[in-house]
N, C-alpha and C positions, 0 to 999 in steps of 0.2 A: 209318699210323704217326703218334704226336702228337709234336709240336714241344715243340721247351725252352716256349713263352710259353702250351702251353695245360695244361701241369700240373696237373693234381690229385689230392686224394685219397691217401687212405694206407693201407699196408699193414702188420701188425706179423707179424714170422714170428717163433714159437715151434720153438725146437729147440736141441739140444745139440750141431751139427753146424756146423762152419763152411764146410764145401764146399756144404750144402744151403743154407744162409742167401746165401750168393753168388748160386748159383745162383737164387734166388725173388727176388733183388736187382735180379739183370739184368735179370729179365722184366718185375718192376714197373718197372723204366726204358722199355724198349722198349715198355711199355703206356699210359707216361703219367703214371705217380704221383710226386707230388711228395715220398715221403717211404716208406722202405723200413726199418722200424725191425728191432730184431731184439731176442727177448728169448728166454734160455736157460733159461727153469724155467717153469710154470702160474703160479706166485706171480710172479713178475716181469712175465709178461704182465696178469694181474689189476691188478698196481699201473699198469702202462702205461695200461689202458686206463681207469684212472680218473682220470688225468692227460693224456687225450687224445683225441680222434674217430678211430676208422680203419673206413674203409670194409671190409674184408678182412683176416682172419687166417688166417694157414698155419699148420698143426700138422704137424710133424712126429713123430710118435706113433712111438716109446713113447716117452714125456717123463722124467725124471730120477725127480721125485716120485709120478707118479699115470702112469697111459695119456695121458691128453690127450682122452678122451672127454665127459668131467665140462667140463672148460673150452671144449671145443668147442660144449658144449649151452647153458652158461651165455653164450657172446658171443652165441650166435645168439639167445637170448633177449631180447640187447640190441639185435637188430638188425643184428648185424654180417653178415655172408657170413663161411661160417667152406669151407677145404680142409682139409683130414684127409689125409695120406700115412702109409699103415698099411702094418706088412709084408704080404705074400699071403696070410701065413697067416691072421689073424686078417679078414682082408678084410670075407668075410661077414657075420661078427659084428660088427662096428664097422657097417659099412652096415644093419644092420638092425636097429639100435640107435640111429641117428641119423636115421636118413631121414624122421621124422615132423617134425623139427627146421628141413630144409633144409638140411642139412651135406652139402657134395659131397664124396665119399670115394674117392682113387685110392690104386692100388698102389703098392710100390715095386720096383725102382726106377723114380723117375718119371725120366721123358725130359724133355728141354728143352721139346721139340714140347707135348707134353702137355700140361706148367708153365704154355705159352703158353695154350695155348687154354683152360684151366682157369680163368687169374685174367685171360682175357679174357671169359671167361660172366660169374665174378661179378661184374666192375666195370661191363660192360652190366646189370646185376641191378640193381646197388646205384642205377645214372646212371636205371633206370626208376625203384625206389624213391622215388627222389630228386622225380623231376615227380611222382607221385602224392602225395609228400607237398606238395605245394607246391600242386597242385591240393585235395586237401583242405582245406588251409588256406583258404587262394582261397575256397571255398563255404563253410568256416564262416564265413567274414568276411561273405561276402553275408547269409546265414541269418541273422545277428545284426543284421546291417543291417537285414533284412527284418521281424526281431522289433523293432526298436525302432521301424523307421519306423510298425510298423503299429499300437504301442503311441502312436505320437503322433498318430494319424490318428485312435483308440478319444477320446483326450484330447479333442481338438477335436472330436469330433462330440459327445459327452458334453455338455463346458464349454462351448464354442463355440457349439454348436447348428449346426456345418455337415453339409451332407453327407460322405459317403464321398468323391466326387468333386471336392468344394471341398478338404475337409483335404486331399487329394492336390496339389492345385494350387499350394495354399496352400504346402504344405511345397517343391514345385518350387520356387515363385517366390520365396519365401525364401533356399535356395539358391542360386541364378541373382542374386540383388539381392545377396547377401553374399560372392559369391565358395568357396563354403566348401560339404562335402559335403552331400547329403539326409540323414544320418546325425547329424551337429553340428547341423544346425537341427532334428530329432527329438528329439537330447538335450534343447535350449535348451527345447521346446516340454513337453518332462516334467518338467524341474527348476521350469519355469512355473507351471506346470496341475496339478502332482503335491501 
């Protein structure tokens, strides 16, 4: 169970219910989110979410103006983790109409229990999402690094007349003499030589 100081993350619950919107309120408290918004129509969550990050959206379907299958498709396109609570009847069909999406789709009535474990997958979903995004960055930043340094090693062996092994040295010792990354002293060596 997370503490008040380690809060995060946000959830927006669509529905025209206010026992339901409580209900996904307390869970996101008891899960950790720093922020349980609630919006009553597809067009008010739309306008939400383009005035805001949330990790997680609850739909409670059937929504005033549309089903809430359309809006469920379009957040997950954005990235978001979307839940779908659909009557029983139409279960199937909403599930097999979304599932190529990642939309996790439960019955109604949902249980507390359920609530729980439901917008506890998707915020483990969203918390992996999160290091992979962070990790891909991570490597584009090296790969760029890796393109420029090796764009200033091409420079020096060209201009310079060094080896591969000198410009390598060279751009280290640079570096290490300046305080300042193998990357700044790459640029310095292309704005030079360029």
């Amino acid at each position: 169970m997370s503490s008040n100081t380690d809060r995060t993350g946000s959830i927006l619950i669509v529905t025209g219910s206010e026992q339901f919107a409580v209900q996904i309120q307390k869970v996101a408290y008891r899960k950790g989110f720093s922020a349980a918004d609630v919006g009553r129509s597809a067009a008010a969550a739309r306008r939400r979410v383009m005035e805001r990050d949330y990790d997680i959206i609850v739909i409670n379907a059937p929504l005033q103006e549309e089903f809430g299958h359309e809006l469920a498709m379009d957040m997950a396109d954005r990235g978001i983790s979307v839940l779908m609570v659909v009557p029983s009847e139409v279960y199937d069909n909403v599930l097999e109409n979304v599932t190529d999406y990642g939309i996790m789709v439960l019955q109604k009535p949902l249980s507390g229990n359920m609530a729980d474990k439901a917008i506890g997958f998707l915020r483990a979903i969203q918390m992996r999402i999160r290091r992979l995004k962070k990790q891909v960055a991570k490597a584009e930043e090296k790969a760029e690094e890796l393109r420029i340094t090796g764009k200033a090693k091409l420079l020096l062996i060209e201009k310079k007349h060094m080896t591969e092994e000198e410009a390598h040295r060279f751009i280290g010792k640079q570096a290490m003499n300046n305080g300042v990354s193998r990357r700044r002293i790459a640029e310095r060596i292309i704005d030079d030589l360029e």
